[in-house]
N, C-alpha and C positions, 0 to 999 in steps of 0.2 A: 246246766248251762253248757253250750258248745263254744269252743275257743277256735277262731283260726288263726293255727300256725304257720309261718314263715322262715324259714331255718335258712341259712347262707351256709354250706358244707365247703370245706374245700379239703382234699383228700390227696396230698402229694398236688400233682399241678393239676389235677382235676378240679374243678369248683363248680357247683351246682345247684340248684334251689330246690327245697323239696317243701310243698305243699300239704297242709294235711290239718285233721280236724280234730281235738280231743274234747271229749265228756266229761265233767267233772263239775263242782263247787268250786268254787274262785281260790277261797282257802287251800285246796290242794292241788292248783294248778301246777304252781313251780316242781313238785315234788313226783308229779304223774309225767311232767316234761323230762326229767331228772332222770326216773326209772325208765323213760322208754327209749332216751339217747343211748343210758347205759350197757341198756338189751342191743340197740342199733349197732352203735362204736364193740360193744366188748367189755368186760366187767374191769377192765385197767382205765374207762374212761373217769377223768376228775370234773366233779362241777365247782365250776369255780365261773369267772368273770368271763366264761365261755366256756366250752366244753373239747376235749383234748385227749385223746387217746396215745398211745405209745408207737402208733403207727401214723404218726406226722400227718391226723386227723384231727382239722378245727370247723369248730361248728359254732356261730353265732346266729342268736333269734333275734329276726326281726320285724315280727308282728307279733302278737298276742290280741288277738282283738277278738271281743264276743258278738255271737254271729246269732241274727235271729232262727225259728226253723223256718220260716222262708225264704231267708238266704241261703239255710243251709239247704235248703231245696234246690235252689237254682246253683250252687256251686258242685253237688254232689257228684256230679257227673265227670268234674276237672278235678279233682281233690282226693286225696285217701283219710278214711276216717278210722281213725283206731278206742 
């Protein structure tokens, strides 16, 4: 299954949206989310009711939605898929 994600970052007064698309089973969504913030932010990031690094790095999801592969066809172009 392909999930598209919607992440709200904000990074000191930086805030930004970052787009993107992960593969997985539904079961191991949260968990593939989890590992690749971790990688993103830094190994000091905590999940928790948001995601939070040491360096006044907050990050909330705000899509999770599964995406057919014809949408992921037609999105693939605007999107990063990991």
């Amino acid at each position: 299954m392909k999930y598209f994600i919607t992440a709200e970052i904000t990074d000191g007064e930086i805030e930004y949206t970052y787009n993107f698309v992960l593969s997985c089973e539904k079961k191991d969504l949260d968990e593939k989310l989890h590992n690749y913030f971790k990688d993103f932010f830094g190994e000091e990031t905590k999940f928790e009711a948001g995601y939070y690094s040491t360096f006044m790095r907050k990050l909330g999801i705000t899509k999770k939605e599964e995406i057919s592969d014809e949408d992921f066809k037609i999105l693939k172009k605007y999107i990063t898929e990991i």
